[in-house]
mmCIF file as gemmi writes it, N, C-alpha and C atoms, coordinates in Angstrom:
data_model
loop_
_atom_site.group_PDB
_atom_site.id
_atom_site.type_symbol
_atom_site.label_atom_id
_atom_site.label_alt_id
_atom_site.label_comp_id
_atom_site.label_asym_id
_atom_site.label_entity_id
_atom_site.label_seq_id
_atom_site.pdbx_PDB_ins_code
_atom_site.Cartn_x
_atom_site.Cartn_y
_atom_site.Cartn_z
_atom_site.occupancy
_atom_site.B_iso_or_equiv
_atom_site.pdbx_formal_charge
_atom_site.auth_seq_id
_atom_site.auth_asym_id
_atom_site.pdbx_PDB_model_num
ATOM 1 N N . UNK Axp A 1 ? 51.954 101.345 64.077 1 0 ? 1 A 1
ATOM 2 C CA . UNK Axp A 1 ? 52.753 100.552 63.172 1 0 ? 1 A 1
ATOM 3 C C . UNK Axp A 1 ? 51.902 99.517 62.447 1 0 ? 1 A 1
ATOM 4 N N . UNK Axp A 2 ? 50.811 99.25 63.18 1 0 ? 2 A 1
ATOM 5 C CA . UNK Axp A 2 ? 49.902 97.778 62.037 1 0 ? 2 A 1
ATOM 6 C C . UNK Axp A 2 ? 49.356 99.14 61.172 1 0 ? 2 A 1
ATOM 7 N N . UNK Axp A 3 ? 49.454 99.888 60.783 1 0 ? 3 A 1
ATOM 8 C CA . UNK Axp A 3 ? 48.598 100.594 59.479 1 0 ? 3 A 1
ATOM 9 C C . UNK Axp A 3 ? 49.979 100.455 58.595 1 0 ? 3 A 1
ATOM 10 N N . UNK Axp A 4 ? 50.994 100.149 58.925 1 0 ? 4 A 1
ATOM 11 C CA . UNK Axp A 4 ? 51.968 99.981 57.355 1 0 ? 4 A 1
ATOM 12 C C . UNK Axp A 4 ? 52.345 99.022 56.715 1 0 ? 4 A 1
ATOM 13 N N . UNK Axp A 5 ? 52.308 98.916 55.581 1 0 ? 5 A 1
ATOM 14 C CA . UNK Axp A 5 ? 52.703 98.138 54.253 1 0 ? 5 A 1
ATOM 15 C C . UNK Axp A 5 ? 54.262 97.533 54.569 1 0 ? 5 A 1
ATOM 16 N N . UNK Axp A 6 ? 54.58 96.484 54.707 1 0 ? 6 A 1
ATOM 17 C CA . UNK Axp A 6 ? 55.962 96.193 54.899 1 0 ? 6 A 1
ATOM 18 C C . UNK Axp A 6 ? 56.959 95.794 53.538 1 0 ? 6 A 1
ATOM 19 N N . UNK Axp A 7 ? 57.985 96.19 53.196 1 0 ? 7 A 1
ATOM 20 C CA . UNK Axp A 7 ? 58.395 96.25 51.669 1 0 ? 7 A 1
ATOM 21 C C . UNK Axp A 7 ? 57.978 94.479 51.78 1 0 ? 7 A 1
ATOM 22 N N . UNK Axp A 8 ? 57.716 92.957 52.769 1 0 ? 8 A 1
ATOM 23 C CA . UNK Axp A 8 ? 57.593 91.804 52.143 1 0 ? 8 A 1
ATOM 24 C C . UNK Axp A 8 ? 56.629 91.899 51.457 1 0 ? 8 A 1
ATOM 25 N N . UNK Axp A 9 ? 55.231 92.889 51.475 1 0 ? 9 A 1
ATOM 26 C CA . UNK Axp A 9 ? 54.013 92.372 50.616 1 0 ? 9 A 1
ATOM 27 C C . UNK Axp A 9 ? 54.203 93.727 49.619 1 0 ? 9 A 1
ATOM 28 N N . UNK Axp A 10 ? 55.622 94.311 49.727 1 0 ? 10 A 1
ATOM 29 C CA . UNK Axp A 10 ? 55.139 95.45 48.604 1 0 ? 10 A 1
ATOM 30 C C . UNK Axp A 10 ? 55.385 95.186 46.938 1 0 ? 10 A 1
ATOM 31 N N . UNK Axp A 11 ? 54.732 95.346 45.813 1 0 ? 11 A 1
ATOM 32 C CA . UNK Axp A 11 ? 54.59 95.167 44.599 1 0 ? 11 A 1
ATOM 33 C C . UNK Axp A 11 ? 55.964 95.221 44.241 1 0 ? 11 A 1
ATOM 34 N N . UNK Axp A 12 ? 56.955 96.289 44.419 1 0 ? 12 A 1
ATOM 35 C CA . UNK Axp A 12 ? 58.155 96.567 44.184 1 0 ? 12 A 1
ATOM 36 C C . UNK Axp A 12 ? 59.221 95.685 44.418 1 0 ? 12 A 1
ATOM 37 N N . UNK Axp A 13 ? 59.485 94.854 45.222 1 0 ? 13 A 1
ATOM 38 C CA . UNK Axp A 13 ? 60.236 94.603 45.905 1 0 ? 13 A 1
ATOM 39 C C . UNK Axp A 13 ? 60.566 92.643 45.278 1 0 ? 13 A 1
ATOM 40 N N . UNK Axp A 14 ? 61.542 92.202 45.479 1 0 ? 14 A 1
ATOM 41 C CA . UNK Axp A 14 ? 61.485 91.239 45.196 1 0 ? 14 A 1
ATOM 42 C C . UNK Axp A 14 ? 62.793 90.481 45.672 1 0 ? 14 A 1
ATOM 43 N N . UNK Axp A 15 ? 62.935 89.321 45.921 1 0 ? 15 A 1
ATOM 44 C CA . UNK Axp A 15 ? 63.409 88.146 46.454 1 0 ? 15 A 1
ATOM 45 C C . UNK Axp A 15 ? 65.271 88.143 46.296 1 0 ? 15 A 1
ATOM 46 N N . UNK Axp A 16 ? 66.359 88.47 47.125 1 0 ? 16 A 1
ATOM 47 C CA . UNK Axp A 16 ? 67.425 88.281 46.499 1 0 ? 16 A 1
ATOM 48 C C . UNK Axp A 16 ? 67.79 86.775 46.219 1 0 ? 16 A 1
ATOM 49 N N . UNK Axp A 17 ? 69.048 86.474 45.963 1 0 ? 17 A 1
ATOM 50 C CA . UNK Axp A 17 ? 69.482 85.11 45.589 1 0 ? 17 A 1
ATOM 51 C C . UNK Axp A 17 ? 69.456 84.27 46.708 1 0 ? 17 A 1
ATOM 52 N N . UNK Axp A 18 ? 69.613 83.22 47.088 1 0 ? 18 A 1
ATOM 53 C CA . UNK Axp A 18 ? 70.187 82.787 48.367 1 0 ? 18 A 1
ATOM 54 C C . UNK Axp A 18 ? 71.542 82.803 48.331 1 0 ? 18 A 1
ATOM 55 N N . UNK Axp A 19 ? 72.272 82.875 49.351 1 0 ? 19 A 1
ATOM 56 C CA . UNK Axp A 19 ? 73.924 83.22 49.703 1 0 ? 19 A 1
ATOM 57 C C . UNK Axp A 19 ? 74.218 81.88 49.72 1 0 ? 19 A 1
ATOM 58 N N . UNK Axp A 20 ? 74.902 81.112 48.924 1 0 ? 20 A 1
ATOM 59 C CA . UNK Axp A 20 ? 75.35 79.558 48.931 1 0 ? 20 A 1
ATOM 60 C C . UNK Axp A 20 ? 76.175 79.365 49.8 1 0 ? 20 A 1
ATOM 61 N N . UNK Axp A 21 ? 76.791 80.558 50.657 1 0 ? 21 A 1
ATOM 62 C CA . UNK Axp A 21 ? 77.949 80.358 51.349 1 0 ? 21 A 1
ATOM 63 C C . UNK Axp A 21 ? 77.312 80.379 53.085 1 0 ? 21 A 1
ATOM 64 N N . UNK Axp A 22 ? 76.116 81.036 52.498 1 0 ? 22 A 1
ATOM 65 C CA . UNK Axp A 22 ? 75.553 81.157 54.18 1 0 ? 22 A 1
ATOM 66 C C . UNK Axp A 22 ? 74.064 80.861 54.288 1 0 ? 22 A 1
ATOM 67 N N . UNK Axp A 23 ? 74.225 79.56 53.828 1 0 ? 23 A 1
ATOM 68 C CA . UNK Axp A 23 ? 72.295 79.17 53.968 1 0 ? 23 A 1
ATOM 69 C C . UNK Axp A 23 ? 71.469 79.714 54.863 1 0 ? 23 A 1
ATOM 70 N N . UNK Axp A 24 ? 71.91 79.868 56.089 1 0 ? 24 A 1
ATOM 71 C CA . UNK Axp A 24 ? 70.75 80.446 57.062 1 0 ? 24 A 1
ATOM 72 C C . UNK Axp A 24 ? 70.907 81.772 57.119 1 0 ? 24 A 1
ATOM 73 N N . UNK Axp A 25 ? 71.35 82.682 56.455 1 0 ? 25 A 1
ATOM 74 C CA . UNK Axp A 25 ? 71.601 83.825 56.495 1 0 ? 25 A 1
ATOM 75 C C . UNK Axp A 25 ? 69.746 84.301 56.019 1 0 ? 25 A 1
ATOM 76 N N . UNK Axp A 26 ? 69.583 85.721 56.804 1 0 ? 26 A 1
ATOM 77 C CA . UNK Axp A 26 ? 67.923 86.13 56.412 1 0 ? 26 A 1
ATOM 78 C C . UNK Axp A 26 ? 68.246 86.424 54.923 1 0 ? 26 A 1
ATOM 79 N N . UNK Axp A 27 ? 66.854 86.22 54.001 1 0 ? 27 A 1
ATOM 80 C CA . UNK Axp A 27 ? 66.982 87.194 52.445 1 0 ? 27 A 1
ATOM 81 C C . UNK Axp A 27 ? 66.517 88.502 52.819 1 0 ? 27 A 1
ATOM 82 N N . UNK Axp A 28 ? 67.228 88.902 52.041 1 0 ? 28 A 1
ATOM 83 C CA . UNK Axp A 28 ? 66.907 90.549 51.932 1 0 ? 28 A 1
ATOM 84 C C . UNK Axp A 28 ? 66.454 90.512 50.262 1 0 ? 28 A 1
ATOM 85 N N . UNK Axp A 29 ? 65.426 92.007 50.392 1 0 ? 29 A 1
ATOM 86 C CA . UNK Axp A 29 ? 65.125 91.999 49.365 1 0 ? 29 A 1
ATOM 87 C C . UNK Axp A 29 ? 65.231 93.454 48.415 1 0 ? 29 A 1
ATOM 88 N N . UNK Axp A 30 ? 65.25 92.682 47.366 1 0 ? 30 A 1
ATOM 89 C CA . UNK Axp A 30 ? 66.185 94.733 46.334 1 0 ? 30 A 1
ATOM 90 C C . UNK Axp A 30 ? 64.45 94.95 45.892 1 0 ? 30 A 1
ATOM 91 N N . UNK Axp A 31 ? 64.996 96.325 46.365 1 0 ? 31 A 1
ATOM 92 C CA . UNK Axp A 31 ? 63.33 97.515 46.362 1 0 ? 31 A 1
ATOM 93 C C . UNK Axp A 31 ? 63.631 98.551 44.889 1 0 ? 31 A 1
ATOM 94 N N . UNK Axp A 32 ? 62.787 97.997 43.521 1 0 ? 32 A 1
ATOM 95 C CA . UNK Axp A 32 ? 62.727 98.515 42.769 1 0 ? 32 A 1
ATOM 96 C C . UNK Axp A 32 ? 61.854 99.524 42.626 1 0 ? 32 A 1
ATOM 97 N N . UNK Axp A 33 ? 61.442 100.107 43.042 1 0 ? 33 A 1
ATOM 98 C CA . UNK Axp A 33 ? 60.485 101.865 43.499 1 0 ? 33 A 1
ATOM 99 C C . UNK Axp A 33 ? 61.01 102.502 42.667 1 0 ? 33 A 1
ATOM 100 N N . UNK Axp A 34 ? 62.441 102.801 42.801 1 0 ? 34 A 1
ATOM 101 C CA . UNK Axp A 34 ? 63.307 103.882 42.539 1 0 ? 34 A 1
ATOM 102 C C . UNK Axp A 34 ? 64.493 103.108 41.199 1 0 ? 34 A 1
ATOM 103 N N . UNK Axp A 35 ? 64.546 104.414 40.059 1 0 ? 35 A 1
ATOM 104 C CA . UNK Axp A 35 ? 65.79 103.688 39.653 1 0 ? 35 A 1
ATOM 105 C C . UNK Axp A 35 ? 66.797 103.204 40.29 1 0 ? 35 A 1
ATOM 106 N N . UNK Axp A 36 ? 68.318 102.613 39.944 1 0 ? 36 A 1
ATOM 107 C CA . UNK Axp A 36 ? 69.352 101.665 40.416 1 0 ? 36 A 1
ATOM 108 C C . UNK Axp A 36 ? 70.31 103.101 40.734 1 0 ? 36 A 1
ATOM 109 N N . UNK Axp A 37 ? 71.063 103.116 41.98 1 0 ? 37 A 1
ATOM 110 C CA . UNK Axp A 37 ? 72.093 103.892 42.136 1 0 ? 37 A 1
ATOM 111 C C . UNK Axp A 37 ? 73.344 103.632 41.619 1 0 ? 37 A 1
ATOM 112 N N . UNK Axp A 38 ? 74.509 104.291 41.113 1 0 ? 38 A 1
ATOM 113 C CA . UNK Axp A 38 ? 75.413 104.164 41.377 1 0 ? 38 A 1
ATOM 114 C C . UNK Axp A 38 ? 76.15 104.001 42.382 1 0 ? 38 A 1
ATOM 115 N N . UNK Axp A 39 ? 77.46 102.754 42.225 1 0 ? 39 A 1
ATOM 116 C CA . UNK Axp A 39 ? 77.999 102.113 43.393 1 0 ? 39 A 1
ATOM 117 C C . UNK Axp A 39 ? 79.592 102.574 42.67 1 0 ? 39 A 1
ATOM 118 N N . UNK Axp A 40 ? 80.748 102.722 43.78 1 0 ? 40 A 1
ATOM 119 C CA . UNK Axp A 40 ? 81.649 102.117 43.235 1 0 ? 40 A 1
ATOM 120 C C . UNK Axp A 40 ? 82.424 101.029 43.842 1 0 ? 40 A 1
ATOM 121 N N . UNK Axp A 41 ? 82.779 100.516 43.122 1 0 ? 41 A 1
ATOM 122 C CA . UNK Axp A 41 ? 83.3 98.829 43.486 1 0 ? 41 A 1
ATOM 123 C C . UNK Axp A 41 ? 84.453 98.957 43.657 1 0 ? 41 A 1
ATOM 124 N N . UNK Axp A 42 ? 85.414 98.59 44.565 1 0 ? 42 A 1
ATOM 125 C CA . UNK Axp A 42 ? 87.184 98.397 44.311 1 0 ? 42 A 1
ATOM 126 C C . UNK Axp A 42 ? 87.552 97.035 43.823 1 0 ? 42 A 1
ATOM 127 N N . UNK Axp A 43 ? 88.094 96.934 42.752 1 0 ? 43 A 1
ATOM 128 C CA . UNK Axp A 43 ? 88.508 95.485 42.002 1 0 ? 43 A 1
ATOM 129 C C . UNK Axp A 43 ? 89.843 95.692 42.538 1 0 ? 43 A 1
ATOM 130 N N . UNK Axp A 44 ? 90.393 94.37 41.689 1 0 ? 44 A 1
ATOM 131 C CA . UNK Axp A 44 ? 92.026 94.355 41.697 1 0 ? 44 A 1
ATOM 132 C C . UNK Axp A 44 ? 92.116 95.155 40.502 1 0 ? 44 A 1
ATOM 133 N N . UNK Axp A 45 ? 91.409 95.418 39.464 1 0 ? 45 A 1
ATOM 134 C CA . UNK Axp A 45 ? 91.968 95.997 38.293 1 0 ? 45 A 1
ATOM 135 C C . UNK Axp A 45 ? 91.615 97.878 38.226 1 0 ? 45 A 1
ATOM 136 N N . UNK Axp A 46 ? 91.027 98.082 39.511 1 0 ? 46 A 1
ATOM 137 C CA . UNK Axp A 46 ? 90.917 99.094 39.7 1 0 ? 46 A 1
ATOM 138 C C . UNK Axp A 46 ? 89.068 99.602 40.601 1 0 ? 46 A 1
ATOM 139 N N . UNK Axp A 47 ? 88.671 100.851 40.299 1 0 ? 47 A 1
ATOM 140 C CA . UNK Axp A 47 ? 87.57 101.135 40.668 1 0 ? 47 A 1
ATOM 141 C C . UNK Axp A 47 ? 86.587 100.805 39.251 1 0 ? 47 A 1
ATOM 142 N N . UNK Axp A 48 ? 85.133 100.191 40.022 1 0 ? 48 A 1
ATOM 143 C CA . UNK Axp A 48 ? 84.38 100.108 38.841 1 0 ? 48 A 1
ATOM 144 C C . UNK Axp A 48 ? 82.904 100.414 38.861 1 0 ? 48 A 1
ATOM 145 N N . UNK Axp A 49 ? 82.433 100.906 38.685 1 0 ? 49 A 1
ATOM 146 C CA . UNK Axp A 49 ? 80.91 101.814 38.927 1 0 ? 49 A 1
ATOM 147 C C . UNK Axp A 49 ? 79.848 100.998 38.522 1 0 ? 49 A 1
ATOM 148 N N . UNK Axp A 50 ? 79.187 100.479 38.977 1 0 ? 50 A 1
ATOM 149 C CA . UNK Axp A 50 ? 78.122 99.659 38.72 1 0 ? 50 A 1
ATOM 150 C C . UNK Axp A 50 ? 76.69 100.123 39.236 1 0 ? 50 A 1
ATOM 151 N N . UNK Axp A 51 ? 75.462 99.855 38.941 1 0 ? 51 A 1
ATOM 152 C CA . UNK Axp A 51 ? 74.487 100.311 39.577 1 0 ? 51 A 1
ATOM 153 C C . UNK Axp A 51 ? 73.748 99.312 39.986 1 0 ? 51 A 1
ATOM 154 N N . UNK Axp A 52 ? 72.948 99.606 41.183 1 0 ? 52 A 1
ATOM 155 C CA . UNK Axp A 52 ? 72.316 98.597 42.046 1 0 ? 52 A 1
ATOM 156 C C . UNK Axp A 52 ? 71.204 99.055 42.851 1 0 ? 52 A 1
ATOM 157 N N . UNK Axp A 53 ? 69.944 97.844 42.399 1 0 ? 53 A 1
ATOM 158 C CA . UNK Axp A 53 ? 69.05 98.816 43.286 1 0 ? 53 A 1
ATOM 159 C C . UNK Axp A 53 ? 69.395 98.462 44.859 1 0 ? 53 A 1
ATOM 160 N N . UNK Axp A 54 ? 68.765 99.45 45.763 1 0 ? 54 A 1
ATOM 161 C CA . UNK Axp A 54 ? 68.535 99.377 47.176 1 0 ? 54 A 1
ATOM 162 C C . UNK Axp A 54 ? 68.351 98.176 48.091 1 0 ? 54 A 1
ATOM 163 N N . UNK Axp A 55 ? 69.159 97.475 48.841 1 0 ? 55 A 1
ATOM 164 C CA . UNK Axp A 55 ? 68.937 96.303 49.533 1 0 ? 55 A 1
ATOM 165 C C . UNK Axp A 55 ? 67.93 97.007 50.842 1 0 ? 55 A 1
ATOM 166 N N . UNK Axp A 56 ? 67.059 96.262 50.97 1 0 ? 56 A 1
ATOM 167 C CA . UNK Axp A 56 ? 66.23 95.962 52.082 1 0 ? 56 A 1
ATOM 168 C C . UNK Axp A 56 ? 65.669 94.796 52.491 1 0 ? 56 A 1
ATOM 169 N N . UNK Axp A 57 ? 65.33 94.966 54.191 1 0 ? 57 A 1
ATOM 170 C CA . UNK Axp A 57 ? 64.784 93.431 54.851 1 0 ? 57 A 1
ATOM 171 C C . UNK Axp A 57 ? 63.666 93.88 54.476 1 0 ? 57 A 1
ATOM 172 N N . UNK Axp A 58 ? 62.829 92.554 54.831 1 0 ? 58 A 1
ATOM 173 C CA . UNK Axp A 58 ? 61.247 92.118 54.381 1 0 ? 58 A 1
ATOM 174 C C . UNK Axp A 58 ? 60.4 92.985 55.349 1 0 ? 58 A 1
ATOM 175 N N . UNK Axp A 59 ? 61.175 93.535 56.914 1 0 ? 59 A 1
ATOM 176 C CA . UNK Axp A 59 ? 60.311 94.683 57.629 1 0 ? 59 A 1
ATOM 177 C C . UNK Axp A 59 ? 60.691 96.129 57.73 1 0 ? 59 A 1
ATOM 178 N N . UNK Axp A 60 ? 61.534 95.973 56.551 1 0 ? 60 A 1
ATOM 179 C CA . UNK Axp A 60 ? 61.533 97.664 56.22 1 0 ? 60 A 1
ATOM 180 C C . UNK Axp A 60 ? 60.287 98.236 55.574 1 0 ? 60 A 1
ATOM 181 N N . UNK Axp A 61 ? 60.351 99.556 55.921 1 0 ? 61 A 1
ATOM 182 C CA . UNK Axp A 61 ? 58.841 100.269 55.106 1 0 ? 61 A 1
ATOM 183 C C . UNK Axp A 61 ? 59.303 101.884 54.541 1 0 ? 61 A 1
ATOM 184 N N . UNK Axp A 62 ? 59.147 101.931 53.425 1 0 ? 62 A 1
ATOM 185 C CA . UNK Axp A 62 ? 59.317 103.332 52.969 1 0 ? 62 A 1
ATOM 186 C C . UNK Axp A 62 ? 58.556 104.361 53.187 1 0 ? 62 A 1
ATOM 187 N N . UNK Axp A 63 ? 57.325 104.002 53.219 1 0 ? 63 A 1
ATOM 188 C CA . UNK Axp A 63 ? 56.522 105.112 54.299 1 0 ? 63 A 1
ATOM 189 C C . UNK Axp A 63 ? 55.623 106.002 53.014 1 0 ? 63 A 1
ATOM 190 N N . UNK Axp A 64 ? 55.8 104.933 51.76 1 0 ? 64 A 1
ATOM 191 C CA . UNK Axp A 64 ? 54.821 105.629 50.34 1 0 ? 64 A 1
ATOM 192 C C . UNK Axp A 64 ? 53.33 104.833 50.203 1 0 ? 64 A 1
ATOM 193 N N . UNK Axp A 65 ? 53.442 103.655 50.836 1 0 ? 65 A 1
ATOM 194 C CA . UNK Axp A 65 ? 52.507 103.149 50.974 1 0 ? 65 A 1
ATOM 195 C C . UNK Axp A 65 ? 51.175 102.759 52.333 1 0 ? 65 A 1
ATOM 196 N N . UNK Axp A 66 ? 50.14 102.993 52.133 1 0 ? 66 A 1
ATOM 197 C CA . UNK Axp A 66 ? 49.071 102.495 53.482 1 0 ? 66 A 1
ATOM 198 C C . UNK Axp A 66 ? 48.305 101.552 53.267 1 0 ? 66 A 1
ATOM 199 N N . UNK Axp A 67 ? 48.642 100.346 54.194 1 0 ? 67 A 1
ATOM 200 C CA . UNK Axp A 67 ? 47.462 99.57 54.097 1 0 ? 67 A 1
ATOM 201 C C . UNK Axp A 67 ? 45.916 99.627 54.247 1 0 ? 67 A 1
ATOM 202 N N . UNK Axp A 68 ? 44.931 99.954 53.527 1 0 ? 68 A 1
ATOM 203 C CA . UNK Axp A 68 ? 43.889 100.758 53.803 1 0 ? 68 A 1
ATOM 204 C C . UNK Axp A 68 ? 43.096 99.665 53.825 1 0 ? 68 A 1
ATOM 205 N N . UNK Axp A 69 ? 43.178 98.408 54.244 1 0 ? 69 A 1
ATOM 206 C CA . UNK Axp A 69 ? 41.931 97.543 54.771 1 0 ? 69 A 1
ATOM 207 C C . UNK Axp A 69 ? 41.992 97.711 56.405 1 0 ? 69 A 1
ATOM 208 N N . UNK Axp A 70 ? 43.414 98.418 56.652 1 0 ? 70 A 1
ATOM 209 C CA . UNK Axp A 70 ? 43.649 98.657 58.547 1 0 ? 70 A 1
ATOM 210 C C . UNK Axp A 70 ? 43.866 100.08 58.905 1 0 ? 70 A 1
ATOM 211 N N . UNK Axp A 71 ? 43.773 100.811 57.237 1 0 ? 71 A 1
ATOM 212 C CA . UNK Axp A 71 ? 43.678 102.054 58.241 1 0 ? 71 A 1
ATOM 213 C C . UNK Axp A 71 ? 41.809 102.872 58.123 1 0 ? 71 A 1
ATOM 214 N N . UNK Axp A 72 ? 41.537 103.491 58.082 1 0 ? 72 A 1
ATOM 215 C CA . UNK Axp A 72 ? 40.136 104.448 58.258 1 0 ? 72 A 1
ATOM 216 C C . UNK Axp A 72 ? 39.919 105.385 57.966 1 0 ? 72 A 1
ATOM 217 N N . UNK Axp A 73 ? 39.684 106.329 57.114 1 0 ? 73 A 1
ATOM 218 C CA . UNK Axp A 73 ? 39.781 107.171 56.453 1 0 ? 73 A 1
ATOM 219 C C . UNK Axp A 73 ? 39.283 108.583 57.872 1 0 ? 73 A 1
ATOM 220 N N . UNK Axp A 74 ? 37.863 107.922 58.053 1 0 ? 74 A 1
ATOM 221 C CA . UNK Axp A 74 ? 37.728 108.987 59.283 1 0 ? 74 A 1
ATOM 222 C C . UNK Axp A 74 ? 38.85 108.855 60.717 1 0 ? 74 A 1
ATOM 223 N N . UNK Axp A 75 ? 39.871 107.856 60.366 1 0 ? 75 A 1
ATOM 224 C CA . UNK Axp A 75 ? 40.684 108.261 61.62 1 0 ? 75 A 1
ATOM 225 C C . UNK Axp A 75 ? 41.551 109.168 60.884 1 0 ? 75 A 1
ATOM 226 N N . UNK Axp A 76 ? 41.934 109.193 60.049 1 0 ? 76 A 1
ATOM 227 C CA . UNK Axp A 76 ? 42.237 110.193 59.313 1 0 ? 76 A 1
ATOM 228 C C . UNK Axp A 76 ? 42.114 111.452 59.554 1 0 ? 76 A 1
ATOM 229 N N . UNK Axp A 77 ? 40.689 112.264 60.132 1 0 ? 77 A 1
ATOM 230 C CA . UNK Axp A 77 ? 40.157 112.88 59.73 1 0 ? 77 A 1
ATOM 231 C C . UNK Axp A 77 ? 39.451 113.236 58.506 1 0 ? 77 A 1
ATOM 232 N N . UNK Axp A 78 ? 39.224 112.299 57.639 1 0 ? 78 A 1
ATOM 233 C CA . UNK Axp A 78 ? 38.086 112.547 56.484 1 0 ? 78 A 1
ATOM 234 C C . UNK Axp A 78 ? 36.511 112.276 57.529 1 0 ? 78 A 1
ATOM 235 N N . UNK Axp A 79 ? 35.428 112.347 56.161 1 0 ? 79 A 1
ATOM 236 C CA . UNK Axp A 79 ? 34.239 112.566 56.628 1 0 ? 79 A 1
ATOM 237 C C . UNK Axp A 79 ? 33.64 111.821 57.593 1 0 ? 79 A 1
């Protein structure tokens, strides 16, 4: 597990709002990698489709990236 990139230091990824209603609540952060999905929302005025990227915590890892100052190419198996 120390050879992976955690989405907190990944390029993609960035900071949600703080929750005014729940200060100590952890931030999570929306992982722009990928375009925004479609959601649908239930209003009072009905259903409403919005798109949104992907919520993730700061020690999630998508598994596209390697930290290569900790990993080794010959552990790898290269030369």
């Amino acid at each position: 597990m120390n050879d992976r990139v955690n989405c907190d230091g990944c390029a993609y990824s960035q900071d949600t709002p703080i929750d005014p209603n729940n200060l100590t609540a952890a931030r999570m952060l929306t992982c722009r990698r990928y375009p925004p999905v479609p959601v649908a929302m239930h209003t009072p005025q009905g259903v409403m489709i919005q798109t949104l990227y992907p919520m993730v915590t700061k020690a999630n890892w998508c598994g596209e990236y390697l930290d290569t100052r900790t990993v080794s190419y010959a552990k790898e198996g290269g030369a």
